[in-house]
C-alpha atoms as an extended CHARMM CRD file, in Angstrom:
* protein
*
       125  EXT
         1         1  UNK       CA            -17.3260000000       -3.6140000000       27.5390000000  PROA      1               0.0000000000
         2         2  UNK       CA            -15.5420000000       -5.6870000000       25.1030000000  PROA      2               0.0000000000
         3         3  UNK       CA            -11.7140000000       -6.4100000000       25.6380000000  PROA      3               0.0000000000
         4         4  UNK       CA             -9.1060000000       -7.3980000000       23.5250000000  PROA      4               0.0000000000
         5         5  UNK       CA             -6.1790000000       -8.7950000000       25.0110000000  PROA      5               0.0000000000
         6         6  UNK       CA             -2.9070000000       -9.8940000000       23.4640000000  PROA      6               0.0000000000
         7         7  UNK       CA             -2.0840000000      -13.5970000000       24.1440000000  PROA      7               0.0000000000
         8         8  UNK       CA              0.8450000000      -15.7760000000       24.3650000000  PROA      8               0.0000000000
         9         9  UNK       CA              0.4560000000      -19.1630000000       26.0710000000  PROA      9               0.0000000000
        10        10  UNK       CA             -2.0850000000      -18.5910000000       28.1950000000  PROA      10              0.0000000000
        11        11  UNK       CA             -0.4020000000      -15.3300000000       29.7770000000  PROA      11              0.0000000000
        12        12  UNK       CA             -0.6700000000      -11.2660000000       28.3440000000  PROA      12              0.0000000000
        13        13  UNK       CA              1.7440000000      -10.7770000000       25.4930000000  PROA      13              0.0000000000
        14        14  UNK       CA              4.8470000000       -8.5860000000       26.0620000000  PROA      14              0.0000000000
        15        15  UNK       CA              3.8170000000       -6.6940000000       22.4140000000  PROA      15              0.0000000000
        16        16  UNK       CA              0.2930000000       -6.5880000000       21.4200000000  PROA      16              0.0000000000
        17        17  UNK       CA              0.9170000000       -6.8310000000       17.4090000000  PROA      17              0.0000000000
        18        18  UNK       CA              2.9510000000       -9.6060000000       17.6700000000  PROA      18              0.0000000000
        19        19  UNK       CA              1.5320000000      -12.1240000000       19.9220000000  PROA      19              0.0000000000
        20        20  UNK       CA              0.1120000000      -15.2670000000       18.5790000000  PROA      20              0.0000000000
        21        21  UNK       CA             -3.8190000000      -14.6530000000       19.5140000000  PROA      21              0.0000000000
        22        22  UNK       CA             -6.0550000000      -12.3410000000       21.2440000000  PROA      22              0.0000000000
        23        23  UNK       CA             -8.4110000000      -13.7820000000       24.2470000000  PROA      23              0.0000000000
        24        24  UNK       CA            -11.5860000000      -11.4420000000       23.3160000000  PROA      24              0.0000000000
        25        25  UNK       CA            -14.1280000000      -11.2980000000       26.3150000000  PROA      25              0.0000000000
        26        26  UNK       CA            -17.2580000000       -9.2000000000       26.9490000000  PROA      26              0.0000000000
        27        27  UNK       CA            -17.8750000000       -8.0040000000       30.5030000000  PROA      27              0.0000000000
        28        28  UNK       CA            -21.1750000000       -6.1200000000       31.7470000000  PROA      28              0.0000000000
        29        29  UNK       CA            -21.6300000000       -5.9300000000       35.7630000000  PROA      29              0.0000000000
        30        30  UNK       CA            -18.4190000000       -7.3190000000       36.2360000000  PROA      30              0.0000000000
        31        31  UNK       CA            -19.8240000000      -10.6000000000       34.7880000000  PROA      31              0.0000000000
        32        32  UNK       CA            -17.5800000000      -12.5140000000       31.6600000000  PROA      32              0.0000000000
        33        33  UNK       CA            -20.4760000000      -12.7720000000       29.1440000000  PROA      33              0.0000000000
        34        34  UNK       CA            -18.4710000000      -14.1280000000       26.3490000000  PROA      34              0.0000000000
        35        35  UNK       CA            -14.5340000000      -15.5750000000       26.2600000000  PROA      35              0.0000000000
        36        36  UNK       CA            -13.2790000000      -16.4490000000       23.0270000000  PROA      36              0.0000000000
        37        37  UNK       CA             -9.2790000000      -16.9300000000       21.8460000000  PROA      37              0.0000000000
        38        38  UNK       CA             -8.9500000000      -16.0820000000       18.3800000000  PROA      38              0.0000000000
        39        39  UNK       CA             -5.3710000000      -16.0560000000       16.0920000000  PROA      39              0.0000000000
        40        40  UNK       CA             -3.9080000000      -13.1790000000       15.6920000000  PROA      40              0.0000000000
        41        41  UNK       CA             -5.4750000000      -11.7780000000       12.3420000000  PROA      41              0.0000000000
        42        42  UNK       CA             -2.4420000000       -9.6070000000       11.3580000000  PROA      42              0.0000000000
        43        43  UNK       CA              0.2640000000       -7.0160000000       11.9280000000  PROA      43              0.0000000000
        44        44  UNK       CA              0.1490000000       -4.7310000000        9.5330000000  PROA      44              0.0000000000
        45        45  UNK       CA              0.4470000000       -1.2090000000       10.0730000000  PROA      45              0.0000000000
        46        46  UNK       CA             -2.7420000000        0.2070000000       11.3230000000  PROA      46              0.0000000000
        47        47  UNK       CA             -4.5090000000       -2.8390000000       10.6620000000  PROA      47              0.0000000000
        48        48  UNK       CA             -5.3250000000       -4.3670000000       14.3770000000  PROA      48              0.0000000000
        49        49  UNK       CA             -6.9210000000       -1.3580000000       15.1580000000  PROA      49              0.0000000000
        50        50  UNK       CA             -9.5380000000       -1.1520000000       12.6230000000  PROA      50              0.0000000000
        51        51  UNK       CA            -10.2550000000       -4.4410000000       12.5620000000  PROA      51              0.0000000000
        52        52  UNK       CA            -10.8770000000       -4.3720000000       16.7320000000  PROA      52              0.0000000000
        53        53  UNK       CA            -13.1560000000       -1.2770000000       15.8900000000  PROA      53              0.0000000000
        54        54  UNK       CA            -15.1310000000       -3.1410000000       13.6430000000  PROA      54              0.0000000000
        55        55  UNK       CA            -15.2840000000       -5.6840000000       16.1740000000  PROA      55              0.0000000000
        56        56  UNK       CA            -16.7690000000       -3.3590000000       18.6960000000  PROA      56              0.0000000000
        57        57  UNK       CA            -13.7100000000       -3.6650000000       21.3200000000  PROA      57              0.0000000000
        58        58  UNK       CA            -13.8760000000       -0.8800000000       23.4900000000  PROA      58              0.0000000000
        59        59  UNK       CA            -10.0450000000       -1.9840000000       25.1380000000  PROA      59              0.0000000000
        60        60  UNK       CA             -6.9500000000       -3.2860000000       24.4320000000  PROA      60              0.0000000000
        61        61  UNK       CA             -4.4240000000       -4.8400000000       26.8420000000  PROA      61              0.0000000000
        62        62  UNK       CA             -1.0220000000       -5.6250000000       26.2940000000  PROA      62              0.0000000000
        63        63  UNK       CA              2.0310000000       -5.8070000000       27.8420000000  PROA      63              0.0000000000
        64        64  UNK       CA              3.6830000000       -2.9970000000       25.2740000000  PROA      64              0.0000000000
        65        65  UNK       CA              2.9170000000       -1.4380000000       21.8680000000  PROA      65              0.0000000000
        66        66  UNK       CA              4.7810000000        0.7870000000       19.7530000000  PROA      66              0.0000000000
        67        67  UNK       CA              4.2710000000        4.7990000000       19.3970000000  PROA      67              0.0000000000
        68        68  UNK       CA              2.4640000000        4.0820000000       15.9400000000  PROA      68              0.0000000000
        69        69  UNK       CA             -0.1580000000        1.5300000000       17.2430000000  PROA      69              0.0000000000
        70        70  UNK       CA             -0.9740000000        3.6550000000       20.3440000000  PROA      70              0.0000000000
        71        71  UNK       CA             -1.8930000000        6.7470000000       17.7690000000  PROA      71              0.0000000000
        72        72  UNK       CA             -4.1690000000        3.9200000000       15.3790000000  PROA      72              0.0000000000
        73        73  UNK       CA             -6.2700000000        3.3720000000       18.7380000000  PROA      73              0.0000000000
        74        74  UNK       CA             -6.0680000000        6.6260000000       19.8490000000  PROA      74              0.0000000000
        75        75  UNK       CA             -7.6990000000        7.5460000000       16.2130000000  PROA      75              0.0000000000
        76        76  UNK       CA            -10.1300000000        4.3570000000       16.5510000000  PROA      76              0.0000000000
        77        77  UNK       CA            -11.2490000000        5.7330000000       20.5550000000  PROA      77              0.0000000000
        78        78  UNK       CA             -9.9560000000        2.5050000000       21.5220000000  PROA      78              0.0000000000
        79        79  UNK       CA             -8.2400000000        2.3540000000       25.1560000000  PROA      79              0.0000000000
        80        80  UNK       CA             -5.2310000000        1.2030000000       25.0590000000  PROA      80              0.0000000000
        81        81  UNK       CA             -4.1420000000       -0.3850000000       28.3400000000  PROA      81              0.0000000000
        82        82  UNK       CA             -0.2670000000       -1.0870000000       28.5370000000  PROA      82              0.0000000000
        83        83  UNK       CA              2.2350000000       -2.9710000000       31.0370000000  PROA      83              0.0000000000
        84        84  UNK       CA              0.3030000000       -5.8340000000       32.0670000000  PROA      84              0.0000000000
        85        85  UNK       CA              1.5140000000       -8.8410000000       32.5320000000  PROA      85              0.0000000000
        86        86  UNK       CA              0.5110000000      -12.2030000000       33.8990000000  PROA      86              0.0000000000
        87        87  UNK       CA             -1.9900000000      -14.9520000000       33.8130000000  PROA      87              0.0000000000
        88        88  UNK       CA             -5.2700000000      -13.8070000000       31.5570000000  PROA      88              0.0000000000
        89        89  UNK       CA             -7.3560000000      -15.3470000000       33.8200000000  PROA      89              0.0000000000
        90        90  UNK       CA             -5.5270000000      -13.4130000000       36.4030000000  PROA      90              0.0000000000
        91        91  UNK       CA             -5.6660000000       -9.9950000000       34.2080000000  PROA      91              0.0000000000
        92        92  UNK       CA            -10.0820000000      -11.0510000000       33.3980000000  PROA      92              0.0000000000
        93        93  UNK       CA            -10.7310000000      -11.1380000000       37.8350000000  PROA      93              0.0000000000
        94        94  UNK       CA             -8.7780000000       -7.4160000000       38.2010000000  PROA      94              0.0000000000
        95        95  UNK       CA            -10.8540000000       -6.3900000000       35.1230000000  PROA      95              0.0000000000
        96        96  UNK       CA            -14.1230000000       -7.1250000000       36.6860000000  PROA      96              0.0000000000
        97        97  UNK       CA            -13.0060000000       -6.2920000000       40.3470000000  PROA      97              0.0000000000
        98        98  UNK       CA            -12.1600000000       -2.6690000000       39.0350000000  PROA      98              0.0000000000
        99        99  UNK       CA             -8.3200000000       -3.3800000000       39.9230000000  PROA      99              0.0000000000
       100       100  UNK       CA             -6.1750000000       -3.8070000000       36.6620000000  PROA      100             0.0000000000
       101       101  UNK       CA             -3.4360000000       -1.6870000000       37.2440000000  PROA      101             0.0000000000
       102       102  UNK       CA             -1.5220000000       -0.8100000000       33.8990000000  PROA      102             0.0000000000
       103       103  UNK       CA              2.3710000000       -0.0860000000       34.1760000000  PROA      103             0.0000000000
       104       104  UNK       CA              5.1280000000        0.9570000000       31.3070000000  PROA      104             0.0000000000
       105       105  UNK       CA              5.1900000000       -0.4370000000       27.9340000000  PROA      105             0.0000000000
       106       106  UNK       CA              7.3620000000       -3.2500000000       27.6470000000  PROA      106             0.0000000000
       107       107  UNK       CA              7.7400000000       -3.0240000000       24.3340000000  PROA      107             0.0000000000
       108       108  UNK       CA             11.0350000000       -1.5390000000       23.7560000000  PROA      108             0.0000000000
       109       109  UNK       CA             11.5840000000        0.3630000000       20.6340000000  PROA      109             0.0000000000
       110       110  UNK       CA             13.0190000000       -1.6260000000       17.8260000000  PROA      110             0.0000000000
       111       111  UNK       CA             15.9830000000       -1.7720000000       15.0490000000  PROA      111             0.0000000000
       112       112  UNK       CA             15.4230000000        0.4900000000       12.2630000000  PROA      112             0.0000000000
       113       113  UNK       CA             15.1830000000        4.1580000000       11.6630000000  PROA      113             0.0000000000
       114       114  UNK       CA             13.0530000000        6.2220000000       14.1560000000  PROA      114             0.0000000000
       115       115  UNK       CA             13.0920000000       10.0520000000       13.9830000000  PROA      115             0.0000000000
       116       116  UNK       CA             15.8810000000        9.5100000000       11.6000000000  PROA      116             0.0000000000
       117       117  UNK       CA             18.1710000000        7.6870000000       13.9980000000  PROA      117             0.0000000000
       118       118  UNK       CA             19.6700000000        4.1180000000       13.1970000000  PROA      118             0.0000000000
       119       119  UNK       CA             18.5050000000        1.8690000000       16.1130000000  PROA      119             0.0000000000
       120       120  UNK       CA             20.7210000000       -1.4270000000       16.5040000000  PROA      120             0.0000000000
       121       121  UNK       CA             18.0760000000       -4.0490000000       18.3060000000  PROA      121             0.0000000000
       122       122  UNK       CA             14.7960000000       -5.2960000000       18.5500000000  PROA      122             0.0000000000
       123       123  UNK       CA             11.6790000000       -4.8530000000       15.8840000000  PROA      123             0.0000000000
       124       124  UNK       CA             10.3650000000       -2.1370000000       14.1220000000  PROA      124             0.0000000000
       125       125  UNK       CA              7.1170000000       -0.0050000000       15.2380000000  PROA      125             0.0000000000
């Protein structure tokens, strides 16, 4: 399985599309066979998913990710793993153990229009 997880200073990035690199690793019988932080190669809509497809990630984590992104992955067959948080060493050790437990999206919605309402805070989806 290859993983992509969203990476801010060594920890799992409250918003996937935003955060300032991925830490990619490969896992087969709960073994890291490859561990590699790369920048973040964009945030354009629709973008991160196809470019983690043609990567071959199987997984995303992050610690929230708008409505938009989860439908990209959805589209892509990509899992899309959402309100983890903590160190990604930490987040790598549940991975192989079996144990990564995923929680709400942080990711709040953002300012802007959504479903035709005017939102006051936060970033667009």
């Amino acid at each position: 399985m290859k993983i992509a997880i969203s990476t801010d200073s060594g920890k799992v990035s409250v918003h996937f599309g935003r955060c300032p690199e991925f830490t990619i690793v490969e896992i087969e019988d709960n073994t890291v066979k490859s561990k590699e932080t790369i920048d973040n190669p964009g945030h354009k809509t629709g973008f991160l998913p196809k470019y983690f497809n043609d990567k071959g990630i199987n997984c995303v984590i992050a610690g929230g990710a708008g409505w938009r992104a989860k439908n990209f992955f959805s589209d892509y067959g990509i899992e899309l793993i959402l309100g983890v948080s903590g160190d990604i060493d930490s987040v790598i050790e549940e991975i192989k153990k079996g144990k990564l437990k995923s929680g709400e999206s942080m990711c709040a919605p953002g300012k802007g229009k959504g479903y035709g309402i005017q939102k006051e805070d936060g970033h667009n989806h």
